[in-house]
N, C-alpha and C positions, 0 to 999 in steps of 0.2 A: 577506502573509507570516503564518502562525501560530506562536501562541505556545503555551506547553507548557499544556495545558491543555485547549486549543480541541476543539471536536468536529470529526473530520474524514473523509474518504470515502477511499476505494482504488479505484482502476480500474485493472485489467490491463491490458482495450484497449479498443476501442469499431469499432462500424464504421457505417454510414450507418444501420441499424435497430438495433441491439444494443450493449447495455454490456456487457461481463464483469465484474461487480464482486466485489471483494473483500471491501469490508464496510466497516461504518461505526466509529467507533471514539475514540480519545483521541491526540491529539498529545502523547509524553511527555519528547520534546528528543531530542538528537543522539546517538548512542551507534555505538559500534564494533560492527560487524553480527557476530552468533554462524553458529558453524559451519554452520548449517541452511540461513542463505543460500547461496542458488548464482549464479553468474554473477559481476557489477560486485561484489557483496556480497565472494565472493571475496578479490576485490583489494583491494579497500578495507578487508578485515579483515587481508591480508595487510603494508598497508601504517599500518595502526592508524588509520585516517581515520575520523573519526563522519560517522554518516549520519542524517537524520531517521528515526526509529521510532513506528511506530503501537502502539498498545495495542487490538485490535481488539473490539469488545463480544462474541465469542464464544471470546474468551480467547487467541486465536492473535494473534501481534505479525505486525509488515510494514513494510520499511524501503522508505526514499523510493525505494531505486537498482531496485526491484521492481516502483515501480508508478508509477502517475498519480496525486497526492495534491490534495486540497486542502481547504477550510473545507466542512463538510458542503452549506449553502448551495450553495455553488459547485458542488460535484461533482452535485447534484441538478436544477440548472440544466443539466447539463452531460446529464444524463440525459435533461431533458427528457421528451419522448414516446414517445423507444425505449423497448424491450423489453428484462427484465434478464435477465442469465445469471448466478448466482452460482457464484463458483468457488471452491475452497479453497486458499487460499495454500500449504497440505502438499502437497496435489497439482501444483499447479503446478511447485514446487520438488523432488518424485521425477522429476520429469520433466526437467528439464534437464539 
């Protein structure tokens, strides 16, 4: 479990060679997701429920209900020797 603070990674998805990552970033606690998310984000802002939130190092946030998260360590492990795809959490998000 991460604490607010923690450095930590975004993954969209992965597949058997490729990561689609989101970016690396600052865990900053639980917060009611803003309008921008789409999907689960939705609901869960509709229903006032906090969600983990990312503070991403290129200034764009990203909540847990969006991605694959976890301790940077981890997510890099998790990366491994595939190949990265980096994606834009705005893009991803006009798209749903």
């Amino acid at each position: 479990m991460s604490k607010i603070g923690d450095r930590v990674g975004a993954i969209l998805k992965t597949t058997g060679d490729t990561v689609e990552l989101i970016g690396y970033g600052t865990y900053v606690g639980d917060e009611i997701p803003h309008d921008r998310v789409a999907g689960m984000g939705e609901l869960l802002r509709e229903m006032e429920r906090p969600n983990p939130k990312i503070q991403l190092d290129s200034g764009q946030d990203v909540f847990g209900c969006e991605c694959w998260w976890g301790r940077e360590a981890t997510v890099l492990k998790i990366i491994g020797e595939r190949s990265i795809v980096n994606v834009d959490i705005d893009n991803v998000r006009s798209c749903l």
